[in-house]
C-alpha positions as CSV (number, residue, x, y, z in Angstrom):
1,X,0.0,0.0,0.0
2,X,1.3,3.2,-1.1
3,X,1.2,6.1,1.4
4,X,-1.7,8.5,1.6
5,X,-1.7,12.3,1.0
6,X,-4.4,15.2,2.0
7,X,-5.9,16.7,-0.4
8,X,-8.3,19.9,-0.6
9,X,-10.5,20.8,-3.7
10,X,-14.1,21.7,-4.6
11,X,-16.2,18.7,-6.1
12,X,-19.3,20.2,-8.0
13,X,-19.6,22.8,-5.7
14,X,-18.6,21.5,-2.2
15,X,-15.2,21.3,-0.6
16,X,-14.0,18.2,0.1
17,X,-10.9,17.2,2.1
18,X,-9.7,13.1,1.6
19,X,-6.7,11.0,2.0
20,X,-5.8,9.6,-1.0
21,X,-3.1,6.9,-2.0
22,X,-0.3,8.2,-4.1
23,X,-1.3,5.9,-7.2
24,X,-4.7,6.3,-7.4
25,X,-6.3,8.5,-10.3
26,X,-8.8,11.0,-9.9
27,X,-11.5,8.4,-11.9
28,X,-10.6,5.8,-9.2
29,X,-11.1,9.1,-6.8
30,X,-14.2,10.2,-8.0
31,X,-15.8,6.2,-8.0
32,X,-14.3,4.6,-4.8
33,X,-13.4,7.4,-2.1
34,X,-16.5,9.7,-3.2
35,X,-18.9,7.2,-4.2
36,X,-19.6,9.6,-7.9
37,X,-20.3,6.7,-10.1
38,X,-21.6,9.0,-12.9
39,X,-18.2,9.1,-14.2
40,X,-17.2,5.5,-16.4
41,X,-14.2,3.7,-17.1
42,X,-13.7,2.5,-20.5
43,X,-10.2,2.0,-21.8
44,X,-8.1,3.2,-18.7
45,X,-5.8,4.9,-21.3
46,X,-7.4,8.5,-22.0
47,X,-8.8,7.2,-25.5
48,X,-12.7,7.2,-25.6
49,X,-13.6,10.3,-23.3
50,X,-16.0,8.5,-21.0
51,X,-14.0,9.5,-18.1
52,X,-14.5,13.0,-18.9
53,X,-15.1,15.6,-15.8
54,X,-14.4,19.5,-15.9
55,X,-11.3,20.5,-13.8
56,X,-10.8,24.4,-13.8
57,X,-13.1,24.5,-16.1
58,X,-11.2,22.3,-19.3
59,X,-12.2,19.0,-19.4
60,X,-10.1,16.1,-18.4
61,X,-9.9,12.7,-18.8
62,X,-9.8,11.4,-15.3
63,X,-8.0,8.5,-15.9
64,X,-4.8,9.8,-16.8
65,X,-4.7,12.6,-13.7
66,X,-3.4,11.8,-10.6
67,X,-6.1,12.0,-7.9
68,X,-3.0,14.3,-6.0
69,X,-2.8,16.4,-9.2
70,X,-6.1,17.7,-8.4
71,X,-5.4,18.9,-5.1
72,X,-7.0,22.7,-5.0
73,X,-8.5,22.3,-8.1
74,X,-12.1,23.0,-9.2
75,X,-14.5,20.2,-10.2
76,X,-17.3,19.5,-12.1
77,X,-18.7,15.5,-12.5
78,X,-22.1,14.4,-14.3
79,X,-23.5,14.4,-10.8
80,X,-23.0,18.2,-10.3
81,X,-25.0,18.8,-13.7
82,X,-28.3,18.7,-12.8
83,X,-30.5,21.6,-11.3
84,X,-33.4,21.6,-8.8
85,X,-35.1,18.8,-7.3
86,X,-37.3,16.2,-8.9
87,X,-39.1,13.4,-8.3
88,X,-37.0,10.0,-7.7
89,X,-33.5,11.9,-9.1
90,X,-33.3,14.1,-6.6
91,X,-32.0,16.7,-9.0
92,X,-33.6,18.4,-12.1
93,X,-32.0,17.6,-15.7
94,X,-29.9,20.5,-17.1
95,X,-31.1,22.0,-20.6
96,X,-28.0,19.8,-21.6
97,X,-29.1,16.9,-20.2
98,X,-32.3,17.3,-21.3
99,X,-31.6,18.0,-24.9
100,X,-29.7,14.4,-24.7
101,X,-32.6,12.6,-24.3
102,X,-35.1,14.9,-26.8
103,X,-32.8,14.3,-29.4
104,X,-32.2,10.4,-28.9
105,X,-28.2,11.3,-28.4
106,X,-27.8,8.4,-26.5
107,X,-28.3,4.6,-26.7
108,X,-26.3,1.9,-23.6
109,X,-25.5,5.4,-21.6
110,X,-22.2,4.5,-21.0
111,X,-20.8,7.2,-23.1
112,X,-23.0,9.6,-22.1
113,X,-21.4,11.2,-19.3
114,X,-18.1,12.0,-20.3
115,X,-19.9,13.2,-23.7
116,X,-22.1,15.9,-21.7
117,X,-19.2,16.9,-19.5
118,X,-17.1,17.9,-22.8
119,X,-20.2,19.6,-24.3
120,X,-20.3,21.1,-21.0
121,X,-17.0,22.6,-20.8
122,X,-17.4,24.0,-24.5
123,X,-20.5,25.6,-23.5
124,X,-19.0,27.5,-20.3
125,X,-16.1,29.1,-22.7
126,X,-18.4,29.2,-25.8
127,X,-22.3,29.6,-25.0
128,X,-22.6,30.0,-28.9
129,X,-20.7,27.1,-30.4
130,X,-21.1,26.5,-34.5
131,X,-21.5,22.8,-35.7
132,X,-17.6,22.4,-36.3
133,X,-17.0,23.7,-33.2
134,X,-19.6,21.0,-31.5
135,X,-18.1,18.1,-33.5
136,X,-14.2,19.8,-32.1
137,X,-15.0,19.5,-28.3
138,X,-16.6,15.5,-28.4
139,X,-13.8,14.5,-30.6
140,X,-12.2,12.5,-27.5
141,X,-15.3,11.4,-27.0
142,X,-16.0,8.2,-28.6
143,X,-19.8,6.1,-28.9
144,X,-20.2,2.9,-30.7
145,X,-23.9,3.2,-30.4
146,X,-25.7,6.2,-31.3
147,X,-23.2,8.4,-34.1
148,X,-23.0,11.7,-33.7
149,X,-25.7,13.5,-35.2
150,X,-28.0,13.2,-32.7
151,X,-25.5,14.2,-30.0
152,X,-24.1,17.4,-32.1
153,X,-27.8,18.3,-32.8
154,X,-28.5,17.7,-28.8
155,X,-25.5,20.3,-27.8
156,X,-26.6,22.7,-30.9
157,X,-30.4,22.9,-29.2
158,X,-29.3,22.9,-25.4
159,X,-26.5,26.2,-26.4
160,X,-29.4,27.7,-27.6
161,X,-32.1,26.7,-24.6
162,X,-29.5,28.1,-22.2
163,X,-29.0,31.1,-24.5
164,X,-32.8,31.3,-24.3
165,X,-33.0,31.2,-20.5
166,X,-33.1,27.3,-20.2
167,X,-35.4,24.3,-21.5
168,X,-38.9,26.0,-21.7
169,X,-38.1,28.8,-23.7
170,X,-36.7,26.4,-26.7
171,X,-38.6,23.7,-26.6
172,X,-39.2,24.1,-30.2
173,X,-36.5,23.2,-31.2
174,X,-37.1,19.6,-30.2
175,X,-37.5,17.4,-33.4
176,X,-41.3,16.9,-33.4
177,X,-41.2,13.0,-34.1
178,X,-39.3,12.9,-30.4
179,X,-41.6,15.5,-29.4
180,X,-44.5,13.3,-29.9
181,X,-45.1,10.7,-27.3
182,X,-42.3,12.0,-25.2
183,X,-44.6,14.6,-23.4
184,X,-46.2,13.6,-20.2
């Protein structure tokens, strides 16, 4: 066992002080000593983006940082997306998150966390990205199940519901086949 070091930073909003083993990544961080699962694991190796989280506002593939690396840093998971409460969640979908699902961006899900946090990070530096610009920030993201239209159209419509004021105000821009049946 390696020896453990303090370290101090902000996770989604709240400071948090751990001990943390010298080898252990800030993925490994996030999933074991803070129990933020919303963050995946796929290749280990910083290739398919599902790690993805926002430190200091750039995103990062967890994976390859040192857990230590972080210390005093600023971040941002999947878990500290979400708004106000809802039923069962406990949290209200973001205008991102909900322009994921009205566009069908997503299939298995496994993907789709580190994809939101990249569209995230592009969106706090640029809250009016172009198409190229879009298909730039997911580029380290990769998804065998869905292809990318649907996810580049769901960051392209969630820019402009935030733009707007969040998800009411754009609503409209919701393809109407998904818009159908989807309403409650």
């Amino acid at each position: 066992m390696s020896p453990a070091r303090p370290i101090n930073l902000i996770v989604n909003g709240e400071k948090v002080s751990a001990l943390v083993e010298d080898h252990w990544t800030l993925l490994r961080f996030l999933r074991e000593g803070l129990a933020l699962t919303g963050t995946k694991e796929g290749c280990g190796m910083g290739e398919c983006g599902a790690c993805t989280v926002i430190v200091d506002g750039k995103p990062v593939n967890s994976c390859l940082v040192l857990a230590v690396e972080a210390e005093g840093a600023e971040l941002r998971t999947i878990e500290g997306e979400g708004g106000a409460r809802t039923e069962g969640s406990g949290k209200d979908l973001s205008p991102l998150q909900q322009s994921f699902i009205d566009h069908g961006a997503f299939q298995c899900g496994f993907c789709t966390s580190g994809m939101i946090m990249s569209a995230r990070a592009l969106l706090l530096s640029n809250p009016d990205p172009s198409r190229e610009e879009v298909i730039e920030a997911i580029s380290g993201n990769l998804c065998r199940c869905t292809g990318y239209k649907p996810v580049v159209d769901a960051i392209l419509d969630a820019a402009a519901r935030e733009r707007a004021g969040g998800r009411d105000k754009a609503r409209s821009n919701r393809p109407r086949a998904m818009a159908k049946g989807r309403e409650r």
